[in-house]
C-alpha positions as CSV (number, residue, x, y, z in Angstrom):
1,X,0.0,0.0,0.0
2,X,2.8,2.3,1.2
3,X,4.2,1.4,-2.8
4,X,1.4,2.3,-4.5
5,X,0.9,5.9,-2.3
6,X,4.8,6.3,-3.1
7,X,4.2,5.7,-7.1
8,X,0.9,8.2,-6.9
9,X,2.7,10.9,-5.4
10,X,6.1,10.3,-7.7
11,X,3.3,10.3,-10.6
12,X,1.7,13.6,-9.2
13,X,4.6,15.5,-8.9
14,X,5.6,14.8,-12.3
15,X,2.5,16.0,-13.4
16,X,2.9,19.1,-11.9
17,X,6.6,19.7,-13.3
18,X,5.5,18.8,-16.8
19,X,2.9,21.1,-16.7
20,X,5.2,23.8,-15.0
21,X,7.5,23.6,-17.9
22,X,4.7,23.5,-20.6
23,X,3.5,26.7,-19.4
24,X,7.0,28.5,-19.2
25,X,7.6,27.0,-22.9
26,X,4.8,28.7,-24.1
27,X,3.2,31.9,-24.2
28,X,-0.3,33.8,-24.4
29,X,-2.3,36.3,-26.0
30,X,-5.0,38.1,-24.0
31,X,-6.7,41.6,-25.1
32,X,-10.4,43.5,-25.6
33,X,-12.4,44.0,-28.7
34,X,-14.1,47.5,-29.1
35,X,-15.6,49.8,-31.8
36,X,-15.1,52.9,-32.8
37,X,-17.3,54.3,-30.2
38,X,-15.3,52.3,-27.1
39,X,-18.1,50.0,-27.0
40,X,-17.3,46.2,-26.1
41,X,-18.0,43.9,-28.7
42,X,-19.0,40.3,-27.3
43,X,-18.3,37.3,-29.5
44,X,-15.9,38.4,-31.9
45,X,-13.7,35.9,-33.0
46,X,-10.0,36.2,-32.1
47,X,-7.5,34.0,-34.7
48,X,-3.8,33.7,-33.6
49,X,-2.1,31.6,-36.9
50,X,1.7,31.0,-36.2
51,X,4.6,30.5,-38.7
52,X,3.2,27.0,-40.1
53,X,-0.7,27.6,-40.7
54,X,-1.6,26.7,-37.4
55,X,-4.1,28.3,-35.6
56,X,-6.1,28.9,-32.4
57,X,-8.8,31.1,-31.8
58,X,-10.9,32.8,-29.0
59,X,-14.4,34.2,-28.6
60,X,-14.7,37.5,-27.0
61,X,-17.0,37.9,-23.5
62,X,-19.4,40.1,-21.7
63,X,-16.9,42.5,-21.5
64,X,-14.9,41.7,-24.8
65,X,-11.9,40.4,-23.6
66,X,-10.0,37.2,-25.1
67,X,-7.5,35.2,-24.1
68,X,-5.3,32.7,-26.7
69,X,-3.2,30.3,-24.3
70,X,-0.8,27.6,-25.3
71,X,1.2,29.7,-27.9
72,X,4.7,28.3,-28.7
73,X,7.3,31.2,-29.0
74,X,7.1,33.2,-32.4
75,X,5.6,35.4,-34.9
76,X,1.9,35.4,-35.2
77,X,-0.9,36.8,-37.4
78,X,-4.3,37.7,-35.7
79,X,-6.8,38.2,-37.1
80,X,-10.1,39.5,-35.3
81,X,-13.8,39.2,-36.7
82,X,-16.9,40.2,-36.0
83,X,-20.7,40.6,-37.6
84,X,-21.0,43.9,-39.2
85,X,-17.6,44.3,-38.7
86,X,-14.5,44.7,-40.8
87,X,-11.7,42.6,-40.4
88,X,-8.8,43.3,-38.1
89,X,-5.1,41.8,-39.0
90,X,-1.9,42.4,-37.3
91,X,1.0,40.6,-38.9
92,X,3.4,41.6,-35.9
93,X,2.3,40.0,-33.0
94,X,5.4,38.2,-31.0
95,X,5.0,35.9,-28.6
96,X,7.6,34.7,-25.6
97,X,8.2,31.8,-23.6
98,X,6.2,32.6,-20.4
99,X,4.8,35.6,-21.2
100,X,1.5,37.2,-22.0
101,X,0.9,39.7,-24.7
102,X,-1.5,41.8,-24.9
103,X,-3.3,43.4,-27.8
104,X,-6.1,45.5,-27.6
105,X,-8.3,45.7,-30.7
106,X,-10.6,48.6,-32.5
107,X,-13.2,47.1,-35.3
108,X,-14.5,49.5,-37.6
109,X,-18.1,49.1,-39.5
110,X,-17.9,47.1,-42.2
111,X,-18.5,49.2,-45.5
112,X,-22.3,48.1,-47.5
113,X,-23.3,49.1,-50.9
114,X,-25.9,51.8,-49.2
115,X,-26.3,54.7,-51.0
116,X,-28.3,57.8,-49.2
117,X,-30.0,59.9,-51.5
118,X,-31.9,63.5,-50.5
119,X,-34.6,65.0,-52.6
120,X,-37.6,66.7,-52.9
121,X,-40.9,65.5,-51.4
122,X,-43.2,65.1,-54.6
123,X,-42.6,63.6,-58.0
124,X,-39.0,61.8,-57.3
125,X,-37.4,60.1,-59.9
126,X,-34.7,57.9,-58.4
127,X,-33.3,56.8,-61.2
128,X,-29.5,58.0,-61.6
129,X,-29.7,58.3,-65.9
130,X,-32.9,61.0,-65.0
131,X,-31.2,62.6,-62.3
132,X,-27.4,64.0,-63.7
133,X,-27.7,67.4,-61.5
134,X,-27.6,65.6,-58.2
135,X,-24.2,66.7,-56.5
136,X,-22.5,63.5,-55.7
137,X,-20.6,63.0,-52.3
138,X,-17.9,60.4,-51.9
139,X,-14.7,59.9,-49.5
140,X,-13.5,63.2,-48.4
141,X,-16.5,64.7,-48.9
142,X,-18.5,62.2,-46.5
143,X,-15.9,62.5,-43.9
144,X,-16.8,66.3,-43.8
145,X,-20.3,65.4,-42.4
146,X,-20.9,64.9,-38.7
147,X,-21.1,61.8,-37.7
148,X,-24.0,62.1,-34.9
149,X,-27.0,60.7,-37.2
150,X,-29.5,63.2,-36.3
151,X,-26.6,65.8,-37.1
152,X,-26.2,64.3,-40.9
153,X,-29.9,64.1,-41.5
154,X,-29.8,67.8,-40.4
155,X,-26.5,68.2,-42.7
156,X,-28.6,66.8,-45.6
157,X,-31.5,68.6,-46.0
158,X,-29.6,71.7,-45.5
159,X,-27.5,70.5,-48.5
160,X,-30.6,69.8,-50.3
161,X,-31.5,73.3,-50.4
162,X,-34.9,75.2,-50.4
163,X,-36.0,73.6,-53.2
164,X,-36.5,70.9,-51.5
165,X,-39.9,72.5,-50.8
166,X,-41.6,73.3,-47.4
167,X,-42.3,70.1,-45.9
168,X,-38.1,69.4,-46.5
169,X,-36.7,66.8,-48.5
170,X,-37.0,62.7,-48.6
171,X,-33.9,61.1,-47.6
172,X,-33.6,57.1,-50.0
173,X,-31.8,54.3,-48.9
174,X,-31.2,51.8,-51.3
175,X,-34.0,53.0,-53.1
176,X,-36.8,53.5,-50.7
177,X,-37.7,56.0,-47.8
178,X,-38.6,55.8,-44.3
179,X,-35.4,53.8,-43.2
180,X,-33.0,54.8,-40.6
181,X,-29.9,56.8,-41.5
182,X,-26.8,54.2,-41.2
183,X,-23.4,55.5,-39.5
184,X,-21.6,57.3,-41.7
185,X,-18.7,54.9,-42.3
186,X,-21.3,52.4,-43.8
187,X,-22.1,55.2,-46.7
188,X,-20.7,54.8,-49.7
189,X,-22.1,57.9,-51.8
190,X,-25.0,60.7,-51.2
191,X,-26.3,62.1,-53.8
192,X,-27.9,65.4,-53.3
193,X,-30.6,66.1,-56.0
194,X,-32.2,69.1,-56.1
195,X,-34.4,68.7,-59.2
196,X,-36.1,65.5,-58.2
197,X,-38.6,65.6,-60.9
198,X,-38.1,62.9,-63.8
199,X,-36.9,64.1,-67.1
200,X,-39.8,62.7,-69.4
């Protein structure tokens, strides 16, 4: 009996070195996952992929923290992802033998095909071919605006001018009215027209 206590203990001290020495060999990777608002973002995915292809990944929490254990010693990629998000890649991560790195990360909205269009309140004609007076804004332009929503609808119909007429002008999404104005960063053109009316 005294034997078999002897080999258990001799066994469960091993145990313990091997896994003292595992955990000095490698290293970790532990940061948060915001927006561009400092607003946690729960259950992105974090991606650490080292040297050879191999990776290991880690889903944000409550308060959008991640942690990647296990990490032999090198140069990693990580990559972050999200829903509605763009992705996030940093080619320069090192990692050490018993250390923890940390890496705090910023997502930014991803970009749609949404195009915001203001004009006047009767008779619009959204067809582009029918309407080559609009002013177009892109890029530079765009980051001009505010970015407060209630501030860019505001922006807008000022933009769109008296003629919009006296009830103000009808801000298009896509096409069709009555939807929400989306952050700025997912616009990819406004289009100003103030003659609305169809050419024919």
């Amino acid at each position: 009996m005294k034997n078999l206590k002897a080999i258990l203990f001799i066994g469960l001290i091993t145990l313990i070195i091997n896994s003292v020495i595992f955990a000095q060999a490698t290293g970790s990777l532990r940061g948060q996952v915001v927006d561009s608002l400092g607003a946690v973002i729960v259950g992105a995915t974090a991606t650490a992929v080292d040297a050879n292809g191999k990776e290991k990944s880690s889903i944000t929490n409550k308060q959008g923290e991640f942690t990647i254990g296990g990490l032999a010693p090198g140069n990693y990629i990580v990559r972050v992802t999200a829903p509605n998000f763009g992705l996030y890649e940093n080619a320069a991560v090192v990692i050490a033998a018993g250390k923890r790195e940390e890496l705090d990360v910023t997502l930014t909205v991803e970009a749609v095909s949404e195009n915001v269009e203001v004009a006047g309140s009767e008779g619009v004609n959204t067809d582009n071919e029918n309407n080559a007076s609009a002013t177009v804004l892109k890029e530079k332009d765009l980051e001009a605006l505010p970015d407060d929503p209630e501030e860019l609808e505001a922006a807008l119909q000022a933009l769109a001018g008296p003629s919009a007429g006296p009830n103000g002008g009808q801000i298009y999404i896509d096409g069709f009215t009555g939807g929400r104005i989306p952050p700025k960063d997912a616009i990819r053109e406004i289009r100003i027209n103030q003659n609305p009316f169809s050419a024919e």
